[in-house]
Each structure stands twice: as structure tokens, then as C-alpha cells.
C-alpha positions in Angstrom: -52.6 -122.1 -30.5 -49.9 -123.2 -32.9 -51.1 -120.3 -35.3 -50.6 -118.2 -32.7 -47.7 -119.0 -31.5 -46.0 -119.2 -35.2 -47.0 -115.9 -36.4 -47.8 -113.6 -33.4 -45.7 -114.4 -30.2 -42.3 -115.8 -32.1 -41.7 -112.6 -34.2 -42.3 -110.2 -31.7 -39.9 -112.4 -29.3 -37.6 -112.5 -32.5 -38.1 -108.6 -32.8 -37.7 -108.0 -29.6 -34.0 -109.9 -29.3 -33.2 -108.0 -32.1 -33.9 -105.1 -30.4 -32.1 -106.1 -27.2 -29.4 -106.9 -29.4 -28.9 -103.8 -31.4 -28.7 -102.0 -27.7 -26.2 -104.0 -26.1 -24.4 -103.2 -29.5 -24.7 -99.5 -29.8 -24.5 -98.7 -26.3 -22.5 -101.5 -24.7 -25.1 -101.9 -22.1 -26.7 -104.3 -20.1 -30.0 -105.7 -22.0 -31.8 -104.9 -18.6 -31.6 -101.4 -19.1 -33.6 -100.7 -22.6 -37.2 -101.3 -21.0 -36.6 -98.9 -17.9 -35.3 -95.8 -20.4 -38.2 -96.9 -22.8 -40.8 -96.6 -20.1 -39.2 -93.2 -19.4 -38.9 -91.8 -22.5 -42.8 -92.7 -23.3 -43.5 -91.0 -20.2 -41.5 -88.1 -20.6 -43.0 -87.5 -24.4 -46.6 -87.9 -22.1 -45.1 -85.2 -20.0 -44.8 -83.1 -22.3 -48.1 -83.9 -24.5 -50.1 -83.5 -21.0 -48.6 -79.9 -20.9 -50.1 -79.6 -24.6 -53.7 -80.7 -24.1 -54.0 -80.2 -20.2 -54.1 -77.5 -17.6 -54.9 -76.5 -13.8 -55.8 -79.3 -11.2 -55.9 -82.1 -13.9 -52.3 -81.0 -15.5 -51.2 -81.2 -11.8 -52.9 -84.7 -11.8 -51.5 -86.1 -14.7 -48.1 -84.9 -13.7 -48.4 -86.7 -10.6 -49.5 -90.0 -11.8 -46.9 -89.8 -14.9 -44.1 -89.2 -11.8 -45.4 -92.5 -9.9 -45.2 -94.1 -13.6 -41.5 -93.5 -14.2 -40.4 -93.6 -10.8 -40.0 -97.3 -10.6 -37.9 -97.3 -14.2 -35.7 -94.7 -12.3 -35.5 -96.7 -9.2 -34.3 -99.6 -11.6 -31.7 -97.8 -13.5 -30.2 -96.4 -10.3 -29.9 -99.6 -9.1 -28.6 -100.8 -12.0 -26.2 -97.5 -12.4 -24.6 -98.4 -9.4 -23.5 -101.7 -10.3 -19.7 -101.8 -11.5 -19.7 -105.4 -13.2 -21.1 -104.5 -16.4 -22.8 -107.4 -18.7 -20.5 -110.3 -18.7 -21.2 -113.8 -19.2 -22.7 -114.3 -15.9 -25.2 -111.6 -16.4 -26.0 -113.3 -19.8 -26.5 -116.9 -18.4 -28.9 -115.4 -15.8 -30.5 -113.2 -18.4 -30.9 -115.6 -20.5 -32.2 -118.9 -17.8 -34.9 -115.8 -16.7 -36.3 -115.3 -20.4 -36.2 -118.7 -20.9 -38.6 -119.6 -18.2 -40.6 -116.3 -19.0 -41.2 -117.5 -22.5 -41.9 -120.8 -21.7 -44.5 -120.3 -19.1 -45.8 -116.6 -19.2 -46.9 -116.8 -22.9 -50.3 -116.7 -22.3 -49.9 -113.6 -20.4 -47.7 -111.7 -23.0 -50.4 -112.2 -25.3 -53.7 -111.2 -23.1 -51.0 -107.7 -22.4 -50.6 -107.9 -26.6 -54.3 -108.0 -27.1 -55.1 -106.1 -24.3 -52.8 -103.3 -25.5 -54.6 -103.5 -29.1 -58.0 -102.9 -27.5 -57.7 -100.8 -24.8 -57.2 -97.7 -26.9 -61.0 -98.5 -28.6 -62.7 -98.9 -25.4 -61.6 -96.1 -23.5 -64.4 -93.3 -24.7 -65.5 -90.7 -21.9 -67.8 -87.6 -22.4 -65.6 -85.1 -20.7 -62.9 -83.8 -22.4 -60.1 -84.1 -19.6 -61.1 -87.6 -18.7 -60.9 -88.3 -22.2 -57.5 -87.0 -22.7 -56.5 -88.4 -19.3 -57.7 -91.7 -20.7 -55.9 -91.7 -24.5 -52.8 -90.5 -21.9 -53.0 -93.5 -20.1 -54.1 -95.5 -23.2 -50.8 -94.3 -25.0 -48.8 -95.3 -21.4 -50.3 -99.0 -21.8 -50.1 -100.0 -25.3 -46.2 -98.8 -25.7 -44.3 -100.1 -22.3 -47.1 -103.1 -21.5 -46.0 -105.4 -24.8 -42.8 -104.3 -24.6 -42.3 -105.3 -21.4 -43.0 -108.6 -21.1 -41.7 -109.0 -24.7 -37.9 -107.8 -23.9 -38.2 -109.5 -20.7 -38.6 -113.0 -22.5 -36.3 -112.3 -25.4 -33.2 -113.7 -25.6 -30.6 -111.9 -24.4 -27.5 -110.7 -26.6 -24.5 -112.6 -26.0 -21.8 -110.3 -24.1 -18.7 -108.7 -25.9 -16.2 -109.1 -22.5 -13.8 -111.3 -24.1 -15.1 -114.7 -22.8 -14.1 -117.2 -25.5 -17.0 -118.8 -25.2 -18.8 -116.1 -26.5 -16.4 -115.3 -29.5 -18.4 -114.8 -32.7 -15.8 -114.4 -35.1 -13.9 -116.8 -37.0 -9.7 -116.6 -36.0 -7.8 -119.1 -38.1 -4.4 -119.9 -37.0 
């Protein structure tokens, strides 16, 4: 478990901070909102390959099930949207007390999504070709927004920039 834990779960927590990090940096927004616009962009670039590989009743099926897919990010971002406090420091400390607790007791289950996500793709062979493609589609949808997730929801949040000195991280002498 320790092996494990050393070289599979803490860099991708560690990645996955960095991530969060580099968001909150370029964009100023709150660490919350980076997994609802991934899921959509993976599903919007599934939108489109569907269009690519897909036609008649199972295009219309796909584009269906792709709609259900993202319509919970959406749901989340509006919600989040229409909230006019921002990240501050409380949003960090509650950010951060809910990854704590995710990493500490949902570990097991980011790595069964982890190795789940690694197989999936392998075992998910069908005869007909529309099934198949239907299946690498949903394949695709799994292994890039089920690790990511449950990894960015147990990552450690980035400290806010809102002028709170207790989050100052550079040095004033004087």
C-alpha cells in the first residue's frame, strides 16, 4: 500500500494541486470551477468526434447521452456563476477541510476510478461498428473526467489572492 501510495496517488494529488493552482492563477477563479469546464470541454470535443464517426438514430443517440453528460457540469457552473463572493479565504478553508477528508478517506476509491479508467478502454470490444464507436466514445468520457475528478476534488486547494494577510506569500520588509 505504501508503494502505492508513494508513487501513484501522491503525484497525481501533487499534479493535480498544481493544476488547481495554475487555474486559480491564470483565471482568478474559484478551484471548483476547472473540473465542471473540463468535463465540458471533453464532452464537447466528443460532440464533435460523434459528428465525425456517427450518423442517423445512433448520432441522435450519442448526442442525447453526451447532453445528459454535460448537463450536470453546466448546472454546477451556473450555480457557481451566480455566486458574487468569489474565492476568499472562507472558500479556501472549506475547500481545503473537503479535500482533506476526501484524501484521507476516499483513497481507495480514487484509485479503483485510476485503474478502472486504465482498463476500461481494453475491455470495451463490440462486433458492430456503432456500438463500438459508441463504446471508445464513452471509454474516452470515462478515462479523462473519472480520474480527474476525484483527483481535483482531493487536491489541495490554492491559497486565495483577496488580500487576507494570512494568506500573503510574499516577503515585505519594513
Amino acid at each position: 500500500m505504501h508503494w502505492i501510495n508513494h508513487y501513484i496517488d501522491q503525484p497525481l494529488l501533487d499534479g493535480a494541486a498544481s493544476s488547481l493552482r495554475a487555474w486559480h492563477m491564470r483565471t482568478g477563479l474559484s478551484p471548483e470551477r476547472l473540473e465542471p469546464l473540463w468535463n465540458i470541454a471533453v464532452t464537447g470535443a466528443l460532440f464533435f468526434a460523434a459528428g465525425q464517426f456517427l450518423s442517423g438514430a445512433a448520432l441522435l443517440l450519442c448526442y442525447g447521452g453526451l447532453v445528459m453528460l454535460a448537463l450536470p457540469s453546466a448546472w454546477m457552473l451556473s450555480k457557481s456563476g451566480r455566486s458574487t463572493d468569489g474565492y476568499n479565504a472562507t472558500a479556501y478553508r472549506k475547500l481545503r477541510t473537503r479535500a482533506f477528508m476526501k484524501r484521507e478517506t476516499e483513497w481507495a476509491v480514487r484509485l479503483a476510478i485510476l485503474f478502472t479508467a486504465i482498463c476500461l478502454p481494453f475491455v470495451s470490444r463490440s462486433d458492430d461498428p456503432t456500438a463500438a464507436y459508441f463504446m471508445i466514445g464513452a471509454s474516452l468520457w470515462f478515462v479523462l473526467t473519472g480520474p480527474a475528478r476525484s483527483y481535483l476534488a482531493a487536491a489541495e486547494p490554492p491559497m486565495p489572492r483577496d488580500g487576507d494577510p494570512s494568506f500573503k506569500t510574499d516577503l515585505q520588509f519594513g
